[in-house]
C-alpha positions as CSV (number, residue, x, y, z in Angstrom):
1,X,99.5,95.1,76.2
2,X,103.0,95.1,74.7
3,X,104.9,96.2,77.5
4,X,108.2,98.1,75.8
5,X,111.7,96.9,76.4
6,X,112.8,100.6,77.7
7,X,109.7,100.2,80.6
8,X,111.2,96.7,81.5
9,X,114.4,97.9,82.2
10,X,113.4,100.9,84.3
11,X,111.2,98.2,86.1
12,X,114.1,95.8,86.5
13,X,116.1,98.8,88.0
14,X,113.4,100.1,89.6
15,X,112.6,97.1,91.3
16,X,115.4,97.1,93.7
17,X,114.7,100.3,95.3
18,X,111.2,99.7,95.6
19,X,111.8,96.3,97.6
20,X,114.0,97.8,99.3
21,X,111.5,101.2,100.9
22,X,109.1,98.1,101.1
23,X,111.0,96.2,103.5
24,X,112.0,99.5,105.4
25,X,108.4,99.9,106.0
26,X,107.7,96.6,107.1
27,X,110.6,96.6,109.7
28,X,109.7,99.9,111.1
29,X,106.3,98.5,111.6
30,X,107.7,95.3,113.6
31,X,110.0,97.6,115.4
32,X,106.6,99.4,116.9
33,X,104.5,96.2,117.3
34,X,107.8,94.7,119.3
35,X,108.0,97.8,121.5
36,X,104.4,98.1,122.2
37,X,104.3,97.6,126.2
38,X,101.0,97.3,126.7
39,X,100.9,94.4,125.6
40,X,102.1,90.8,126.3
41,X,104.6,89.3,125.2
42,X,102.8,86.4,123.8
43,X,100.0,89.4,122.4
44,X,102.9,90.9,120.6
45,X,104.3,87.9,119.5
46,X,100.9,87.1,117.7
47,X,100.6,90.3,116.1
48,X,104.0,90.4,114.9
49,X,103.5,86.8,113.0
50,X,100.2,88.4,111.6
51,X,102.4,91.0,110.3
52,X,104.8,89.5,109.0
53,X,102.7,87.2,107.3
54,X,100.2,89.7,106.1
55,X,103.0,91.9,104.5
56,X,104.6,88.5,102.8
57,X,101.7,88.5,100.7
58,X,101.8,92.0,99.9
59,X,105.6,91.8,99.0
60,X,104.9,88.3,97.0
61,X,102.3,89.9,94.8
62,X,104.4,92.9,93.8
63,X,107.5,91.6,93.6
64,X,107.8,88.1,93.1
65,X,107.3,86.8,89.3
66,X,109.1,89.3,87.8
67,X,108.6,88.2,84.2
68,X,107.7,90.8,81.2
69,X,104.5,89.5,80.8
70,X,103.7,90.1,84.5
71,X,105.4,93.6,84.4
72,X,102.4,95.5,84.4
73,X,100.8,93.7,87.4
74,X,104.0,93.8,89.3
75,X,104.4,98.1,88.6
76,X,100.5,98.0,90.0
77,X,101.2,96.4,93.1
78,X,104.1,98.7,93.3
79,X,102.0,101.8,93.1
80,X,99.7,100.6,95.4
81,X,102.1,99.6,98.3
82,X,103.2,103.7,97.6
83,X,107.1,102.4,96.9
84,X,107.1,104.3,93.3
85,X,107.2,107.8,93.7
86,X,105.7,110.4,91.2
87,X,109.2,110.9,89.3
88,X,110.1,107.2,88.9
89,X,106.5,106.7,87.2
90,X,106.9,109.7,85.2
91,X,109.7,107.7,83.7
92,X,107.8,105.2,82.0
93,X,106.1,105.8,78.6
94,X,102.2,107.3,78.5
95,X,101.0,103.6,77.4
96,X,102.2,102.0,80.7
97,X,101.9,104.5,83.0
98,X,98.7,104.3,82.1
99,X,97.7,100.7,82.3
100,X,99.6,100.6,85.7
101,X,97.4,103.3,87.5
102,X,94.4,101.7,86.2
103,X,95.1,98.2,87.3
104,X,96.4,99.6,90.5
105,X,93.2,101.6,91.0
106,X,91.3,98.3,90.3
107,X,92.9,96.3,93.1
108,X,93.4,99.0,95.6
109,X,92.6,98.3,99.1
110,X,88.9,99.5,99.5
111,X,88.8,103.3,101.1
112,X,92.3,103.9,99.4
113,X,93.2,105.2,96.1
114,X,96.5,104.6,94.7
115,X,99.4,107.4,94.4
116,X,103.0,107.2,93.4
117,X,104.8,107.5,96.7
């Protein structure tokens, strides 16, 4: 698929933001690992490298490689990690909107279906 200069742009701007409610996420997620008493220190430890680790990938595979001829992919990850919402997909054109919720739908996490966040 050609992927259109306007979608690249909004993608490029996009991409920012998207990071950025990703990383929120992630760090509210070590705050509650971190404060969980229940468990050990060392237990907590563990799961917090797990995390962090885990959620590296995920980050990686949506926003790392940020080339045109990735863009597609990258907007698909996006969607599935729930950092787009509704209004910034609406944004790009029919084509590409398209061919993101697809390939997102393809690779979503099984039991999950992809939405714009």
């Amino acid at each position: 698929m050609n992927f259109p200069e306007s979608d690249w742009k909004l993608l490029r701007l996009l991409h920012s933001a998207a990071l950025e409610r990703y990383c929120a996420r992630v760090l509210d997620d070590c705050a509650v690992v971190m404060r969980d008493d229940t468990r050990s220190a060392h237990d907590r430890y563990l799961r917090l490298v797990g995390l962090v680790r885990e959620r590296d990938d995920r980050v990686a595979a949506a926003f790392d490689d940020s080339r045109r001829s990735t863009a597609i992919q990258r907007l698909a990850a996006m969607i599935n990690l729930g950092v787009v919402n509704g209004v910034e997909l609406g944004q790009f054109t029919p084509a590409t909107r398209a061919s993101a919720t697809a390939l997102a739908e393809i690779f979503a996490p099984t039991g999950k279906h992809p939405k714009a966040g």
